[in-house]
C-alpha positions in Angstrom: 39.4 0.8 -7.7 36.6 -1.1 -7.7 36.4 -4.6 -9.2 34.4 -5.0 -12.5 31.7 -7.7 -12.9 31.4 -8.8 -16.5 27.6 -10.1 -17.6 26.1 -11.5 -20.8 23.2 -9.8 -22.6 20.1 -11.4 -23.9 17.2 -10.1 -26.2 13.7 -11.4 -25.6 14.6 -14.7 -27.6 16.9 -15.5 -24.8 19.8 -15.3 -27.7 23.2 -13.9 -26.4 24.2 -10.3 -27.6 27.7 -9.7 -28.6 28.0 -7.0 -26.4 28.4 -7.6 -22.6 27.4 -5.4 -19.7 30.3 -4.9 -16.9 28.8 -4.1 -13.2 30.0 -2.1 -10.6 31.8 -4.3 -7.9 30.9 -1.7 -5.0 27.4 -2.6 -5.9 27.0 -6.0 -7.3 29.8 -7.6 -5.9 30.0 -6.5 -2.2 30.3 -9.0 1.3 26.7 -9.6 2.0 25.4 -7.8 5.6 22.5 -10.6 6.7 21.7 -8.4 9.7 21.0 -5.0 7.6 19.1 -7.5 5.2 17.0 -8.6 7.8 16.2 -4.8 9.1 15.6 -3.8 5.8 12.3 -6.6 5.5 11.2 -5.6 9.0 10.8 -2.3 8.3 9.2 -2.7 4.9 6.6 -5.7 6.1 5.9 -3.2 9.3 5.0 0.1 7.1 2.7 -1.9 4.7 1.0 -3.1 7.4 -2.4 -1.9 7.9 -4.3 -0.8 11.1 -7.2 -2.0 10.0 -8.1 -4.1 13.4 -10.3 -2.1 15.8 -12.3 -2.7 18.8 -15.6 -1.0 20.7 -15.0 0.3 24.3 -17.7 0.9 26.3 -19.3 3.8 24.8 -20.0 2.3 21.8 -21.6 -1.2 22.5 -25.4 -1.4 22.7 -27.2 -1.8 25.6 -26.5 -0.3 29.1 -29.3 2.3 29.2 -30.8 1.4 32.5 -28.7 0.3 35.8 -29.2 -3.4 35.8 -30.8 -3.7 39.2 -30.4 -1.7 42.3 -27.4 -0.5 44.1 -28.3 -2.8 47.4 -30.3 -5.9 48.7 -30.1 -8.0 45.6 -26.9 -10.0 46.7 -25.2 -9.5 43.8 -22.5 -7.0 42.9 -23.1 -3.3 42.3 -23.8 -3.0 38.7 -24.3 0.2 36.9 -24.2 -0.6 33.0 -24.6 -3.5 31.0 -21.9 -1.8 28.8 -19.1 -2.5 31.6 -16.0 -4.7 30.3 -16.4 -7.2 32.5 -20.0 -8.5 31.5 -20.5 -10.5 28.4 -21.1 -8.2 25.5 -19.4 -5.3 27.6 -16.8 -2.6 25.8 -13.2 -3.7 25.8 -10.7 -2.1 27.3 -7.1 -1.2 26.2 -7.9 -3.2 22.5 -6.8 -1.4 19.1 -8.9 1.4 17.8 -7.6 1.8 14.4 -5.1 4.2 14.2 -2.2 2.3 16.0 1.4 3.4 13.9 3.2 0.4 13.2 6.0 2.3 11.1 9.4 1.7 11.4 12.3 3.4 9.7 15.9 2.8 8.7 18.4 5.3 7.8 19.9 5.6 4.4 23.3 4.3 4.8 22.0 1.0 6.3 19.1 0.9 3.8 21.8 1.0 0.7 24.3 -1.8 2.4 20.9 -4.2 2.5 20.6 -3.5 -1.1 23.7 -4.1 -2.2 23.7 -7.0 0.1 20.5 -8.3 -1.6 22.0 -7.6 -5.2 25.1 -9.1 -4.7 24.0 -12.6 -3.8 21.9 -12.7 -6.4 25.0 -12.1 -8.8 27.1 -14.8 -6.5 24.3 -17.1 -6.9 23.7 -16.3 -11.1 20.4 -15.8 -10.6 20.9 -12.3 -12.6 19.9 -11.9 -15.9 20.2 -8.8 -18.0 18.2 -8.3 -21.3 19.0 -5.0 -23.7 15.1 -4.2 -23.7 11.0 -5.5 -23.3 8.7 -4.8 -25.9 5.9 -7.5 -25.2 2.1 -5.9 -25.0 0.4 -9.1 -24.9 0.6 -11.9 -21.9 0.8 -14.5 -24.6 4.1 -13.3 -26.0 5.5 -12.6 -22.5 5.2 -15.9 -21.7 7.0 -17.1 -24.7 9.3 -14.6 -23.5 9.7 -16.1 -20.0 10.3 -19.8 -21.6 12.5 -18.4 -23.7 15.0 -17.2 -20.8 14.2 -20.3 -18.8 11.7 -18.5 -16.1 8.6 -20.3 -16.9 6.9 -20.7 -13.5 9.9 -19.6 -11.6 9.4 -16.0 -9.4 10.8 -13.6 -11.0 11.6 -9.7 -10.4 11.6 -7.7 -13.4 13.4 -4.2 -13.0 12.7 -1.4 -15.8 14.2 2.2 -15.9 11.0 3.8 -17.9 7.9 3.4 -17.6 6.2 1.1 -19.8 2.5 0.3 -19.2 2.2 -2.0 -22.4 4.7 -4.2 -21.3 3.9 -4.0 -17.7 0.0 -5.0 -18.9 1.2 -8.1 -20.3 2.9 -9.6 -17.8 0.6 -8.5 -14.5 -1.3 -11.9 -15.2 1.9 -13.6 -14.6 1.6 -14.9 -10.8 5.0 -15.6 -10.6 6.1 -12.3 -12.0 6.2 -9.0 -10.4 7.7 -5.8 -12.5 9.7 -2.8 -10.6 10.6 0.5 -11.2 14.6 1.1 -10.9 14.2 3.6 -8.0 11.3 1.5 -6.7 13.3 -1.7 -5.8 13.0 -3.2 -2.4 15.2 -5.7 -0.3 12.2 -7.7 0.4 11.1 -7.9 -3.4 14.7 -9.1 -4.3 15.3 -12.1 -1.6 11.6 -12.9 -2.5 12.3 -13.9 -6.2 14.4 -16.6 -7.0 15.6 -14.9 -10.4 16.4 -11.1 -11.4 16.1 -9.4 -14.3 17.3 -6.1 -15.4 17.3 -4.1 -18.8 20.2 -2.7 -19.9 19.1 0.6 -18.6 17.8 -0.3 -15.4 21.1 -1.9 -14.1 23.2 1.8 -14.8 20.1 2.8 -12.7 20.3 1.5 -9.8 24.3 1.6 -9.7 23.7 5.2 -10.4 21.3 5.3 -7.2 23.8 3.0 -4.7 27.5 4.1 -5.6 
């Protein structure tokens, strides 16, 4: 059976609820996997990377119309097009052209171990909070939420289970803040913050998606 990892609830006022929250051990409490860790941020920094870099081979630098000078008695070497890679100017050869894959991929199992390694060190290291619910719209109460819970200018993951675009609104102008979906939660995201926070909801989420 697995062991059960009893947590304290807060509302928004940072005031404990009598009610506590127990996680799931095979989750929350598992030996942390550095290695799978470490795949898991590869693969996730490689396939948001953009191809965006791009170079021009020969056929699409100006210039190059006429032959530069005639095939013999000049002195020089044979030269046919200004275009050529190895004048200044020229096309270049064997550079990116913008559609170069930089995906990567990692198969479920391993994927799930990273993120219960991830989660679990944040519970080792009580840097996991769980509040019964959010109900800010504006940025000014949000941050009187975030003193509240001690997280004034400390990164910060928040993880909701529904959507909620008033809440999320007020605290997008929160540098140090970045707000999740439960099914949306990423290795990188949680070694990145130094503090996690889950609603109520959210955490039986994410154990629901990892057991």
């Amino acid at each position: 059976m697995a062991k059960r990892i009893s947590m304290k609830v807060f509302d928004q006022t940072g005031a404990e609820q009598e009610k506590k929250i127990t996680l799931n051990g095979d989750v929350f409490g598992v030996e942390s996997h550095a290695q799978v860790m470490f795949d898991a941020v590869q693969v996730y920094q490689a396939n948001m990377r953009q191809a965006t870099a791009k170079t021009k081979v020969r056929s699409e630098v100006s210039g190059g119309g006429k032959k530069p000078w005639r095939q013999k008695g000049t002195g020089r070497a044979r030269a046919g097009s200004s275009r050529s890679p190895i004048w200044v100017g020229g096309g270049t050869v064997f550079g990116p052209d913008g559609r170069q894959n930089y995906k990567l991929s990692m198969n479920k199992k391993s994927h799930a171990l990273a993120l219960k390694s991830a989660l679990s060190d944040k519970v080792e290291s009580k840097n996991v909070i769980v509040v019964n619910e959010f109900n800010t719209t504006k940025t000014k109460e949000f941050a009187s939420v975030l003193k509240s819970l001690n997280l004034e200018g400390v990164k910060t993951l928040i993880v909701l289970n529904k959507e909620n675009e008033a809440f999320v609104r007020s605290a997008r102008n929160i540098p140090t803040v970045k707000v999740v979906m439960s099914n949306n939660v990423s290795v990188y995201d949680l070694l990145n913050a130094e503090k996690l926070v889950f609603t109520v909801d959210s955490v039986k989420a994410v154990e629901g998606g990892l057991k």
